[in-house]
N, C-alpha and C positions, 0 to 999 in steps of 0.2 A: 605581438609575439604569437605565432602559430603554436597548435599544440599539436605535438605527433602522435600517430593514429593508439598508442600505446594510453597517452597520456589523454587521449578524448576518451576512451574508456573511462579511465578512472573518474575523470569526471563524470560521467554519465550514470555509472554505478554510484558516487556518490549522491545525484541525484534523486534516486531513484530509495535508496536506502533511507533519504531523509525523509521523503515522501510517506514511506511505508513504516517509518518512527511517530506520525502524528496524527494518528486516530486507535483509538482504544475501545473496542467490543465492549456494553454492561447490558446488563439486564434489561428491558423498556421498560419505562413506566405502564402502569395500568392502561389509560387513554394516552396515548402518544400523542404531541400537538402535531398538525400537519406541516409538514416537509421534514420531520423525522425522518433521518435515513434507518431503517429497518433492515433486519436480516430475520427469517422466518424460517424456522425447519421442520420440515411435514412429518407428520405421524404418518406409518403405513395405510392406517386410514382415507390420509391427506392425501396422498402418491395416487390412490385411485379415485379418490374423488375428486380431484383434480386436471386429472391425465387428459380429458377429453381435450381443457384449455390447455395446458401447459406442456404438455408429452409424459407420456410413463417414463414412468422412474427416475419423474425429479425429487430430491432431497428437500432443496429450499429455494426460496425466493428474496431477492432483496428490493428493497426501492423504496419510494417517498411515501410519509403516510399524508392519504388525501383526508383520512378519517377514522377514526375508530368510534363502536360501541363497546359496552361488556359482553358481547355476544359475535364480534366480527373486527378485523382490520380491512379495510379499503387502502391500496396502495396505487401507486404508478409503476410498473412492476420495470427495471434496469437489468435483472437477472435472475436467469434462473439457474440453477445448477443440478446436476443427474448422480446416482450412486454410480456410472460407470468414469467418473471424473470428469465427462465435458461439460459445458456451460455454454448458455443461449445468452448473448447479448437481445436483451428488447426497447422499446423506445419510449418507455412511459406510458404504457398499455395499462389502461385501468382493471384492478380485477381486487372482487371481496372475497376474502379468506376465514371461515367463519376459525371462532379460536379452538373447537374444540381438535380442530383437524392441523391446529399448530402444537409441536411439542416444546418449543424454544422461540423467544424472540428477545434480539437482541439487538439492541441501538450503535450505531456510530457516531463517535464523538470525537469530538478533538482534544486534543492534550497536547498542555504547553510543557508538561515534564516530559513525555515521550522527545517530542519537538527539539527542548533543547538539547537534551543528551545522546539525540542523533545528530545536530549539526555540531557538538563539540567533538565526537567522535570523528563526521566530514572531515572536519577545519583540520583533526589533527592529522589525520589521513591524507588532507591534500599538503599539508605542511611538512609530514613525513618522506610525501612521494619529492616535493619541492626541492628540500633538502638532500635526500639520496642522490638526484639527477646534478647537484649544482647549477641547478635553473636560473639561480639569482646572478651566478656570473661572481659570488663570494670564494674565497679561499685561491691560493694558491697553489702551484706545483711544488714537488720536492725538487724537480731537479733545475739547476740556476739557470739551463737554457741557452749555456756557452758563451755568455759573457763575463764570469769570472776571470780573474788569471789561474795562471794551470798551476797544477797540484805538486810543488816542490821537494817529494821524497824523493 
């Protein structure tokens, strides 16, 4: 069965929505173990001590931790983002971030509560969409289709 261009949508948004139900932002730990996915948000400080590597007027940085002390994160830096809204994809560019020049750091994690309560939402979304189209090919018509006999008043 083909799905028409309407109906590749919704799949696709469904996708996408489950996708973005199954990672949940917290705090980092103190030393983060390395391949922690990190998210770091600079103090104005940060923004100029930084600028030379990363461009003025980034906000924050996400990416892998290669390493942490009490005095610095080392990452593989996946992104950076700017107070005027864009964002720098990078490619696992190493760079030390000492902490006092971070105001926030925040780990990415997975979550199997997020996870299932966006694919029961999906399921029930593509089963709602299913239903309204009669895709299954269930239910009949009201009218008999001209094979009855005719109507005797």
């Amino acid at each position: 069965m083909r799905l028409a261009g309407f109906g590749r949508v919704v799949v696709m948004a469904s996708a996408v929505a489950t996708m973005g139900g199954c990672y949940v932002y917290s705090a980092a730990p103190e030393t983060p173990a390395p391949g922690t996915y990190l998210t770091l948000d600079l103090t104005d400080r940060g923004r100029v001590a930084l600028g030379d590597s990363i461009g003025s007027g980034a906000k924050g940085l996400e990416g892998t931790a290669v390493s942490s002390t009490d005095s610095a994160y080392a990452l593989r830096v996946m992104r950076v983002s700017y107070l005027n809204g864009s964002s720098n994809d990078w490619t696992g560019e190493r760079l030390v971030v000492p902490r006092f020049l971070v105001t926030n750091a925040k780990q990415k994690r997975f979550s199997r509560g997020r996870t299932w309560a966006a694919a029961a939402a999906v399921g029930a979304g593509v089963v709602a969409f299913i239903a309204s189209r009669g895709l299954l090919g269930f239910g009949g018509s009201e009218s008999d289709g001209g094979n009855g006999p005719p109507n005797q008043n």
